[in-house]
MIRO-450071 format. One record per residue (C-alpha): x, y negated, z; residue number from 1. Coordinates in Angstrom, 1 decimal, always signed. Each point is the difference from the previous one (the first is absolute). Example, Ala and Ser with C-alpha at 12.3 -4.5 7.8 and 13.67 -1.06 7.14 Angstrom:
2
east,north,up,seq
+12.3,+4.5,+7.8,1 $
+1.4,-3.4,-0.7,2 $
This chain:
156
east,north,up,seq
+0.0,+0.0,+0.0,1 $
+1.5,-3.7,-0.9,2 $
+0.9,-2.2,+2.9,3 $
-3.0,-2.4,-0.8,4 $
-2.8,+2.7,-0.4,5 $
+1.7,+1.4,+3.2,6 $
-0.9,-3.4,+1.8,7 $
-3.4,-0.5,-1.3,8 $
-0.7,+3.2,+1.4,9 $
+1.1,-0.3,+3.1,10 $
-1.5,-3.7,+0.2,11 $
-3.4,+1.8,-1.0,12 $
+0.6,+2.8,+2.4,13 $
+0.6,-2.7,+3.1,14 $
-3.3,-1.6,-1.1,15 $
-2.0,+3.0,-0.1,16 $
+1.2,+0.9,+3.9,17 $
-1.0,-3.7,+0.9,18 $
-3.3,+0.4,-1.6,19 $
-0.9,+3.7,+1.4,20 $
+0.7,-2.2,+3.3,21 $
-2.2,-3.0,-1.1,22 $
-2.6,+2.2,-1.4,23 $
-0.4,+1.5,+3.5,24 $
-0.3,-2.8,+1.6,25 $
-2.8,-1.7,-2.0,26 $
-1.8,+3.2,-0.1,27 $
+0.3,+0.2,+3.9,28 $
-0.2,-3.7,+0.4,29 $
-3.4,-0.1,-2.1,30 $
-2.2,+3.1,+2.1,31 $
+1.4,-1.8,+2.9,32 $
-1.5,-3.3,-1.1,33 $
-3.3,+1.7,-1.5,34 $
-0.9,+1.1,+3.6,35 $
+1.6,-1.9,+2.9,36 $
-1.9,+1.6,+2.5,37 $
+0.8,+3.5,-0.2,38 $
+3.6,-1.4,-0.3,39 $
-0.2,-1.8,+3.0,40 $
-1.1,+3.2,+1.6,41 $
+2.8,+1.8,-1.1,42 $
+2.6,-2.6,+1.0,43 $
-1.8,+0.1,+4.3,44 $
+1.0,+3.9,-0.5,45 $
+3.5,-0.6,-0.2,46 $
-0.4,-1.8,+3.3,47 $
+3.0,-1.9,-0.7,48 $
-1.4,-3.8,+0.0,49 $
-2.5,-1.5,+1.7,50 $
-3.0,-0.1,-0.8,51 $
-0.6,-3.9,-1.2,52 $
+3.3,+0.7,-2.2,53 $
-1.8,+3.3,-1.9,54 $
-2.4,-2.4,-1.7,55 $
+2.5,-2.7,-1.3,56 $
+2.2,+3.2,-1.3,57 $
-3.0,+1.2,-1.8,58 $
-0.9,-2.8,-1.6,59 $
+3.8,-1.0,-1.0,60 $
+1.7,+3.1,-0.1,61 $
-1.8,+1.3,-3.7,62 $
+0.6,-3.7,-1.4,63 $
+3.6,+0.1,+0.4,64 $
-0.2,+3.6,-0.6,65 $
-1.7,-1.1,-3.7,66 $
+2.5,-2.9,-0.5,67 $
+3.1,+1.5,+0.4,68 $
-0.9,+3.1,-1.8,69 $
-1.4,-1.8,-2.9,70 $
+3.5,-2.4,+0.0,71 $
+1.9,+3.6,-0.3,72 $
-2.0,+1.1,-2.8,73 $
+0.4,-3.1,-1.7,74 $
+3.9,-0.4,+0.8,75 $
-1.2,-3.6,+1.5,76 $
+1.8,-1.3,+3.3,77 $
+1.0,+3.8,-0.1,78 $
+2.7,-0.7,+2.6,79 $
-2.8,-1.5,+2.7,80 $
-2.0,+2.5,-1.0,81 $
+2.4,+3.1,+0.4,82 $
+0.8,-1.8,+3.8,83 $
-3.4,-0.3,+0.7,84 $
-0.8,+3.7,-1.2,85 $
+2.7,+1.9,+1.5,86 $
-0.8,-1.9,+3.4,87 $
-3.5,+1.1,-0.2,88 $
+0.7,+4.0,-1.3,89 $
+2.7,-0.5,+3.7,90 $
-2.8,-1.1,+2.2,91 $
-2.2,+2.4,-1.7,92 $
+2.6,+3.1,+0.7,93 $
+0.4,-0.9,+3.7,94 $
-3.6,-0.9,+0.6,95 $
-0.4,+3.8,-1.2,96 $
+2.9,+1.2,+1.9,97 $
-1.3,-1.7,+3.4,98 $
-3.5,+1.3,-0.3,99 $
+1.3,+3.6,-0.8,100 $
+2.5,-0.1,+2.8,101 $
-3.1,-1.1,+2.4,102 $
-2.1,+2.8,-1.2,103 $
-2.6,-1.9,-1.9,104 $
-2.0,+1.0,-2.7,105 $
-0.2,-3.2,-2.0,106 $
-2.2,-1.1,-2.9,107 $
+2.8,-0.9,-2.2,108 $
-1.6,-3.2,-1.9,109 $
+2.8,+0.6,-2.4,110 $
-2.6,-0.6,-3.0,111 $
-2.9,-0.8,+1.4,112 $
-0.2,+3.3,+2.1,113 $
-3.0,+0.7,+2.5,114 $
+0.0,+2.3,+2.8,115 $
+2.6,+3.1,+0.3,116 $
-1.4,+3.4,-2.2,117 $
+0.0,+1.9,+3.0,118 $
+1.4,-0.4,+3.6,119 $
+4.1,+0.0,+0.1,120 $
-0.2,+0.1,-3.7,121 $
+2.1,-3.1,-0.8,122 $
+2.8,+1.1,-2.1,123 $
+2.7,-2.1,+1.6,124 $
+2.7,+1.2,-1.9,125 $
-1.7,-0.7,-3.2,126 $
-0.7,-3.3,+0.7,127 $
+3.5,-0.8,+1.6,128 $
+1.6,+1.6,-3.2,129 $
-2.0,-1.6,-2.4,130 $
+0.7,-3.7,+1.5,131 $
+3.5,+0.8,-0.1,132 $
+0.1,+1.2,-3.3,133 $
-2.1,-3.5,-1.4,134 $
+2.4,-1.3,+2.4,135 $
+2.9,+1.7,-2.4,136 $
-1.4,-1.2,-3.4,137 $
+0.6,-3.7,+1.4,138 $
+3.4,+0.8,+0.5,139 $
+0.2,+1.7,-3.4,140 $
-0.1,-3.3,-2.2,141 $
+3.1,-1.8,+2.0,142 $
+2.2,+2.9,-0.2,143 $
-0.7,+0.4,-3.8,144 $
+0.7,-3.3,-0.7,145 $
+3.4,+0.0,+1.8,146 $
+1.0,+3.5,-1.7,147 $
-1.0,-2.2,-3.4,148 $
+2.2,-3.0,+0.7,149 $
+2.8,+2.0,+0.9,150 $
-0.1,+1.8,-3.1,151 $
+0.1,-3.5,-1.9,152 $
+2.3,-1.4,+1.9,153 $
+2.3,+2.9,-0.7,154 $
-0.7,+0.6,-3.9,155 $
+3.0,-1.4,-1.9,156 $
C-alpha cells in the first residue's frame, strides 16, 4: 500500500473509532432525553448523589451526552469532545464499579434503560467492559494520528 493511501486509511480508521464512540453517545444521550423520569429513577439506584443532584444529571447529562457525541461524529471541537467523552465513559465505569462492589442491582440508564431483567441480573462486567472499550476508541484517533505524522516526518 503507498504511503498516502496508507494515511487516508488510518485517518478514516481514527474517525470511524471516534464516531462508534459518538454514535453511542447520542443514541444513549437521546433515550435518556426521551424519558427523564425513568432516567432519574435509574440515577437514585446508584445511590451515589443526592437526591436534588439526580434531577439536574437527568436533565443535563443526555444533552452533553448528544453534543459531544454528535461533535465526534462530525470531527467538530473533536478534542473537547474526546475530553468530555472519555470523562463521562470514567465516571460511568466507576459509577458501575462502586455499585457492583456495594452489592447493588442497578438499572443501568446506559440508553435509556428501566428496571434490572431480573433480580442480581445486572451484568456488571459488561457494562464496565463496554465503557472502557468506547472509552478505547477515543484514544484510538490520537494515537493514529501520531503513528501518521511520524511516518511523514520520517519519509525522505
Amino acid at each position: 500500500m503507498e504511503p498516502g493511501t496508507r494515511d487516508t486509511v488510518t485517518r478514516a480508521a481514527g474517525w470511524l473509532a471516534g464516531a462508534v464512540a459518538g454514535l453511542a453517545l447520542v443514541v444513549a444521550g437521546t433515550a435518556k432525553a426521551m424519558h427523564p423520569a425513568t432516567f432519574v429513577a435509574d440515577i437514585w439506584s446508584y445511590h451515589l448523589v443526592p437526591e436534588s443532584w439526580a434531577y439536574w444529571i437527568a436533565v443535563f447529562l443526555p444533552w452533553l451526552e448528544i453534543v459531544a457525541g454528535a461533535a465526534l461524529i462530525t470531527h467538530r471541537l473533536h478534542t473537547g469532545a474526546r475530553l468530555v467523552a472519555a470523562g463521562m465513559f470514567i465516571v460511568f465505569a466507576v459509577a458501575l464499579a462502586i455499585s457492583w462492589a456495594r452489592g447493588l442491582d442497578v438499572a443501568c440508564g446506559c440508553f435509556g434503560g428501566g428496571p434490572p431483567s431480573a433480580a442480581g441480573a445486572t451484568n456488571y462486567p459488561w457494562l464496565i467492559t463496554r465503557d472502557l472499550l468506547l472509552l478505547a476508541c477515543l484514544a484510538v484517533e490520537p494515537w493514529l494520528a501520531r503513528r501518521t505524522t511520524k511516518r511523514t516526518q520520517t519519509r525522505p
